[in-house]
N, C-alpha and C positions, 0 to 999 in steps of 0.2 A: 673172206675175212675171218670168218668162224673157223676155219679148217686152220689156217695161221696161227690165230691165238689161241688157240688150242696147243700147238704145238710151240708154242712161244713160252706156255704156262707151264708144258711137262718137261720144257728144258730148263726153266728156270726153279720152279720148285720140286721139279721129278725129286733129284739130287738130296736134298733136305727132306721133302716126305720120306725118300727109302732110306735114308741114313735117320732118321729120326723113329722111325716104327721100325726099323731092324735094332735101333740099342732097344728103343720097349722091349722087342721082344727075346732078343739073347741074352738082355742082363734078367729076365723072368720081371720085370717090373710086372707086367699086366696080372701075375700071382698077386702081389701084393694087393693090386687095383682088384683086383675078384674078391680077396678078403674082405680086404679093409674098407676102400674107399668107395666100394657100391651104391650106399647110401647116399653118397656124397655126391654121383652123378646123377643119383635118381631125382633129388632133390631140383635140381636145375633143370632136367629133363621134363620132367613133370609138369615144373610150371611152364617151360616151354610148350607142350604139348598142348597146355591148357588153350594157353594164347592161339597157337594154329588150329583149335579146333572154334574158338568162337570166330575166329577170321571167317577158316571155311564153312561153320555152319549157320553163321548168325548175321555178319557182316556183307560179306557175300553177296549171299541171297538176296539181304535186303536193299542193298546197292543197285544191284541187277534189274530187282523188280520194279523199282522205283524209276530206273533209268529213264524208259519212254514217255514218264509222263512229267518228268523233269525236262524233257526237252521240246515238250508239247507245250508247257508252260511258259518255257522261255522263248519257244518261237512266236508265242501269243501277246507277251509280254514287250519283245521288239517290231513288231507290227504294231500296235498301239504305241508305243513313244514313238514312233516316227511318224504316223499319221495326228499324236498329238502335237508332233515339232513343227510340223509344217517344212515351211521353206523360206531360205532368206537368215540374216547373221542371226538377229532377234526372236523372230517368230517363235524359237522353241521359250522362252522366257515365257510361261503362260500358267494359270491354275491346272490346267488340265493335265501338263508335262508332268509339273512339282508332285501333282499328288499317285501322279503312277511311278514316278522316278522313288519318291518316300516311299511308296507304298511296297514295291519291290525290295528296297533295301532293307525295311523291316519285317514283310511277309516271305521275302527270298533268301534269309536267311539259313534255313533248312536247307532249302536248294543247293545254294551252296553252298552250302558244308558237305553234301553229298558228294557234288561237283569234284571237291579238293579233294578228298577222298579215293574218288575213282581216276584221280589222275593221279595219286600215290600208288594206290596200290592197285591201277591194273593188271601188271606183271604178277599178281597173287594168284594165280591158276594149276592145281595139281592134275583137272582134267577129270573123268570121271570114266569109270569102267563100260565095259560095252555091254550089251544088254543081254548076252549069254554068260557076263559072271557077275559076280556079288564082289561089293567091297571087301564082305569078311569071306573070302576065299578060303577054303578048305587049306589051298594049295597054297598060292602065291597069295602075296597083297600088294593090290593095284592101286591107285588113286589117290587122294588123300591119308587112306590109312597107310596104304604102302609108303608112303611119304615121312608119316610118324614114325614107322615102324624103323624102317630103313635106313632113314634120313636121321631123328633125333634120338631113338634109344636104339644107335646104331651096335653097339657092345649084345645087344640081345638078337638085336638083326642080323648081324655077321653068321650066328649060329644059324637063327634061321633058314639066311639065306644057303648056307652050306649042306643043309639038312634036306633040300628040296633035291631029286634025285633026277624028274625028268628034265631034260635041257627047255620044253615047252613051258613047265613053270618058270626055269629061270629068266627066261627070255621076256616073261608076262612080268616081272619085277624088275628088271632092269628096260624094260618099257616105260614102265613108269617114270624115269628118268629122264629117258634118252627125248622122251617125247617134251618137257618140262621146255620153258622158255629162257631165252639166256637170261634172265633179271634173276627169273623162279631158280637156276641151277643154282646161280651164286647166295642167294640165298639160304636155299637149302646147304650147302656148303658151309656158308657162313654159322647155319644152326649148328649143322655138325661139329664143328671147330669148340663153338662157344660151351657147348655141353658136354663135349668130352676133356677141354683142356683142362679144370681142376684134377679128372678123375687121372689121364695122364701124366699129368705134371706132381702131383703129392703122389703117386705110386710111384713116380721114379725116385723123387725125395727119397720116402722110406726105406725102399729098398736100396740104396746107393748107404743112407742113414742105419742099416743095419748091417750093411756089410763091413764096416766100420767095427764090426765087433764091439759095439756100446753095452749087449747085452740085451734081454728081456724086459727090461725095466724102464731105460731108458726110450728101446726101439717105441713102447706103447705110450711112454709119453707124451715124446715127439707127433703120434698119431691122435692123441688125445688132444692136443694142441691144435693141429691143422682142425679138426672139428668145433673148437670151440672157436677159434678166428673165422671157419667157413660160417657157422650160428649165430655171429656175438649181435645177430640183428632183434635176437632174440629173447636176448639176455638185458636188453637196456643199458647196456655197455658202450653204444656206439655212439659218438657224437658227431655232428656234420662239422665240414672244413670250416674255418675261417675264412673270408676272404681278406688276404691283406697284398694290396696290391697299391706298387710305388709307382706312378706313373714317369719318375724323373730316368728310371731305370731302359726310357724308350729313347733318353739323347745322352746320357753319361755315359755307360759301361756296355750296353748292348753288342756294339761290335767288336768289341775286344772282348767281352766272353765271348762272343761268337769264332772268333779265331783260335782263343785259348783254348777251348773247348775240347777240338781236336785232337791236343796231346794230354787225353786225360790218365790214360797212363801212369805218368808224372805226377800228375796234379794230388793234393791231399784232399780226402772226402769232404772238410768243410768246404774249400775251396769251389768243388763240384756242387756241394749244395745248391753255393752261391750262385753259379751259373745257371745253374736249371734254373732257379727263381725266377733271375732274369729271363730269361727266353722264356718261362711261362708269361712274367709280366707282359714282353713282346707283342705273343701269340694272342694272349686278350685282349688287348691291345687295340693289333689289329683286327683279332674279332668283330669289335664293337665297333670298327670303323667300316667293315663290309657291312654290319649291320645296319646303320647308317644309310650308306649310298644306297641299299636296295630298298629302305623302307622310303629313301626320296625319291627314284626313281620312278616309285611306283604309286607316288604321291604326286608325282608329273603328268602321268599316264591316267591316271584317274582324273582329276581336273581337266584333260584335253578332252579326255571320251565323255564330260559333260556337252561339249560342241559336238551338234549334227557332225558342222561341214568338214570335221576333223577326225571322222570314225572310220573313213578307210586308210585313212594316216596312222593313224595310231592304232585303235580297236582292230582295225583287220590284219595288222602286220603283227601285233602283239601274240605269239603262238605260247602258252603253256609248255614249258619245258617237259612236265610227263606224259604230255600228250605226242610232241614230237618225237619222245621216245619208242611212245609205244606203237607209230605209226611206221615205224622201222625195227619194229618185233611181233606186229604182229600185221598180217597180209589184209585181213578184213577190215582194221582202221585203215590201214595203206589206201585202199579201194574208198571206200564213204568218204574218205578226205580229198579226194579230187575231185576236182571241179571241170575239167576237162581231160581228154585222155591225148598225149603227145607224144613225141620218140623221148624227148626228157623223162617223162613221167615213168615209161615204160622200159629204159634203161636202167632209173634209180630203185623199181621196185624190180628186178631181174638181179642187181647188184644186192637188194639183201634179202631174197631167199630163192634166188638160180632162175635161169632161164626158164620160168614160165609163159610168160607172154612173148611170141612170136609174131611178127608182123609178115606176111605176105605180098607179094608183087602188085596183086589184087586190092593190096591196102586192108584186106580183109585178116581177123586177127583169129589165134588160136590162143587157148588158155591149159595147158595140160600139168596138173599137178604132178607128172610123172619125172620132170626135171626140175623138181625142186630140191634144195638143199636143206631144205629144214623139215621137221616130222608133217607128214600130214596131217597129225592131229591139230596144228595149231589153224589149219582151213576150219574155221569154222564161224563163217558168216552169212549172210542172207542170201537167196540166190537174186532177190530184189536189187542190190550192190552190182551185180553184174552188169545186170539189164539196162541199170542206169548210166554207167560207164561205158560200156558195150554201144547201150543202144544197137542198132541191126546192123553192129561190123563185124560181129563174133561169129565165125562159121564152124568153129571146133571146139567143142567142150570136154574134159576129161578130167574128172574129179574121184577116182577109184581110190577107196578106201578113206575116203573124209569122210568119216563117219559122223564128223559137228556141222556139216553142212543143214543150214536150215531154211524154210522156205517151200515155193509149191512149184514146182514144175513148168505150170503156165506160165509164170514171168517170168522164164527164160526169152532172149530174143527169138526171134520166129529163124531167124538169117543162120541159126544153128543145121549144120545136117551132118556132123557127126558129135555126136553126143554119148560119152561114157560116164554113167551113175551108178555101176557097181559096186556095191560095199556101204555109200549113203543111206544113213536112216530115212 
């Protein structure tokens, strides 16, 4: 599926990336962007920069470390309501339920926010260097810094990256990438985009705007301009929107702008105002009415899972949508989330990241990261997870070059008798 959209993505925006970085670059725009508008990308680069470093240095961490005993908490926490609910429609009705069920919601608070947290921003992983290089690389930049470097003050990077002479550094910086997870690429993409598109778009302005033969005076005005709209946050200039929104705009005119729309062409700019209006009024519209059904839904779902007899009805089908995601991006949730091991199971996780797990005639299984479709780097879970899912069917182990594999050796199953750990920390 990777290897398709991938190639789904370079036929559909190849075409526009290369026609749009070949005018940058034959009309000379990126001269103008080297003058002029450097400031202009550093500025948003910057703070961008800022942000992915308190993610990876602060947030992080403290998500991580917190994790195990956030769930030690709450395995503690759902053994006690259950043994204070007892059994039967009413039994859980009791002082004892009330005050651990209050007690959670206002001492569990932290928990989860943690919680929501690491089921946003799992996919936040740049990986970390291997323990014969340094982040700040002489040579290349790997990990998180490579990431900044490369990724958000890419205009400096590109140098960089062209300046490195052996093919063994270049390979060590474009590792950095290749190894990133599909959330993290687009991501990282999306940074890219966001912080170069001012510095792209006002150098083409200018330079298009000076070719115009306006003259010296003008050209610098025009530049003086784009600087003072990019800062007027500065200046105490800026006021926030109104909102003025017609609600009758959702049964009178809607679908006839909608149709009009089309041939705007034709149409005179008041007239287009009007329609955008409308279809913004629409859009908020219907905003606040998805808004709505998920805040009841989820006001349904919560009043059920105050019923014991109703927690595998509701509570146990109820999966977090970043967690479902993540358990199909990354191989080590994939494994801790099952509960038993089947040809299902063992199909769905083959289907997103390649034929790793093979079953034998014997019933007996093998696990070789050597056919997998995704970086090895992303193995990087307990060897405990195995053991558990495994239990004594696993007779082939093969983990070469997961170097995030973590865990002790001994809690491998015993039922192992070929077992490859070259390259593992």
């Amino acid at each position: 599926p990777r290897a398709w959209l991938l190639r789904y993505a370079v036929a559909m925006l190849g075409p526009y990336f290369t026609f749009g970085m070949g005018y940058f670059l034959v009309t000379l725009s990126f001269v103008f962007g080297y003058v002029f508008f450097l400031p202009l990308f550093l500025f948003g680069a910057v703070l961008t920069a800022a942000l992915c470093l308190l993610l990876f240095k602060l947030v992080m961490p403290w998500l991580k470390g917190k994790e195990q005993e956030d769930q030690d908490t709450l395995a503690k926490y759902e053994k006690d309501i259950q043994e204070a609910a007892g059994k039967g429609y009413l039994s859980w009705c009791n002082r004892r339920w009330a005050m651990r069920w209050f007690g959670n919601v206002v001492c569990g608070l932290p928990r989860f926010a943690r919680a929501q947290l690491r089921e946003v921003l799992w996919w936040f992983d740049a990986g970390e260097p291997d323990q014969d290089e340094e982040v700040f690389d002489r040579y290349a930049m790997t990990g998180w810094f490579g990431m900044i470097i490369f990724g958000i003050f890419s205009p400096f990077g590109a140098f960089r990256f062209i300046s490195l002479r052996d093919d063994e550094e270049r390979n060590k910086s474009v590792k950095t990438f290749a190894d990133l997870n599909d959330m993290m690429r687009v991501a990282v993409l999306a940074l890219t985009t966001v912080t170069l598109s001012p510095f792209i778009i006002c150098s083409t302005w200018s330079a298009f705007y000076a070719y115009q033969g306006v003259g010296n005076d003008a050209s610098m005005e025009f530049i003086a301009d784009v600087y003072h709209h990019t800062f007027a946050i500065f200046t105490g200039s800026v006021e926030l929107p109104a909102l003025d929104f017609d609600f009758t705009v959702l049964w009178k005119d809607a679908w006839h702008d909608f149709i009009t729309m089309w041939d705007f062409v034709k149409l005179a700019p008041d007239k287009l105002l009007a329609i955008s209006k409308t279809l913004n009024g629409a859009s908020f519209g219907f905003g606040l009415s998805k808004l709505l059904m998920s805040a009841s839904a989820a006001g349904v779902v919560a009043v059920m899972q105050l019923f014991p007899d109703h927690w595998g009805l509701v509570g146990g089908s109820n999966v977090p949508l970043g967690d479902y995601a993540q358990t199909h991006a990354d191989p080590g949730a994939f494994l801790a989330n099952l509960s038993s091991l089947n040809d299902d199971a063992i199909d769905s996780f083959n289907f997103d990241f390649g034929p790793v797990i093979k079953k034998d005639e014997d019933s007996q299984y093998v696990f070789s990261v050597k056919e997998a479709t995704i970086s090895k780097e992303l193995f990087r879970f307990d060897l405990n997870i195995l053991a558990r899912v495994f239990e004594e069917k696993l007779k082939g182990l093969d983990l070469y070059e997961c170097s995030g594999m973590q865990g002790n050796i001994k809690d491998l199953p015993q039922s192992i008798t070929d077992l490859n750990l070259c390259g593992c920390k």
